[in-house]
C-alpha positions in Angstrom: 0.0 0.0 0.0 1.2 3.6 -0.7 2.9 5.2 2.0 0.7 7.9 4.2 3.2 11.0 3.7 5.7 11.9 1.1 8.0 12.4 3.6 9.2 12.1 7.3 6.7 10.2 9.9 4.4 8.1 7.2 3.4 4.3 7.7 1.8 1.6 5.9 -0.9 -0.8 6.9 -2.0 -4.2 5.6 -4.5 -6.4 6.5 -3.3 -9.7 7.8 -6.4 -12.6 8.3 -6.3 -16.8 9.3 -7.1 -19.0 6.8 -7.3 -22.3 6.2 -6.0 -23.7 2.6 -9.0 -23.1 1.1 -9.4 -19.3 1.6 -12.0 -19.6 3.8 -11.6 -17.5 7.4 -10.1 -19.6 10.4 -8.9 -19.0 14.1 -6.2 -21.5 15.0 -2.8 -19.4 13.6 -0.6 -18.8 15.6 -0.4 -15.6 17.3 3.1 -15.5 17.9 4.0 -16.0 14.0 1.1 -13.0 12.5 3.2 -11.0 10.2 3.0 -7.2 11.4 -0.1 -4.7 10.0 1.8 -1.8 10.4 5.3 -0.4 9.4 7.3 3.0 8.9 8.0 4.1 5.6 9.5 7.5 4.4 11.4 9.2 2.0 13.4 11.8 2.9 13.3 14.7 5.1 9.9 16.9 4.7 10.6 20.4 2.2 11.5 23.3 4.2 11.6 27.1 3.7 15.1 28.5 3.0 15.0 32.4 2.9 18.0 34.7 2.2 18.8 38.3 3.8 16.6 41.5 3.8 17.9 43.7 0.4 18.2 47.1 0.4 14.8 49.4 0.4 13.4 50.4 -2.7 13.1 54.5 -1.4 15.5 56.1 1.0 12.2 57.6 2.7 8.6 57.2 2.9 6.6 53.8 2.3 9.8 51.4 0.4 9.9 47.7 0.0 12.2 45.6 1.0 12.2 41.8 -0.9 14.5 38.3 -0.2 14.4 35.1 -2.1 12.4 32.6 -0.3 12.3 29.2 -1.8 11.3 25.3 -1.1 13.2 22.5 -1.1 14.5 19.4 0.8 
């Protein structure tokens, strides 16, 4: 089954049942041998915002702008 996040922290289920060798739904397995339902998956660290320094303001008085490069990646 696909993985519940495209990046740090997701898991995976599956359902896991007793049956006999006809399909059919029993109760004698073995507890101790039930393959897991669960597991961690993940890959990679999640994106994160990277932002550079303040540039220099658009007027040298009044209402100026100041920008930076802000970007996303991993």
């Amino acid at each position: 089954l696909q993985c519940s996040s495209t990046c740090a922290g997701g898991f995976q289920r599956r359902v896991v049942v007793c049956q006999d060798e006809n399909g059919y739904t029993a109760d004698d397995c073995d507890e101790k041998t039930k393959p897991m339902e669960q597991r961690s998956c993940e890959s990679g660290p999640c994106p994160q915002w990277a932002y550079g320094n303040w540039g220099e303001c658009t007027k040298p008085c009044g209402a100026g702008t100041r920008t930076r490069l802000v970007v996303c990646q991993r």
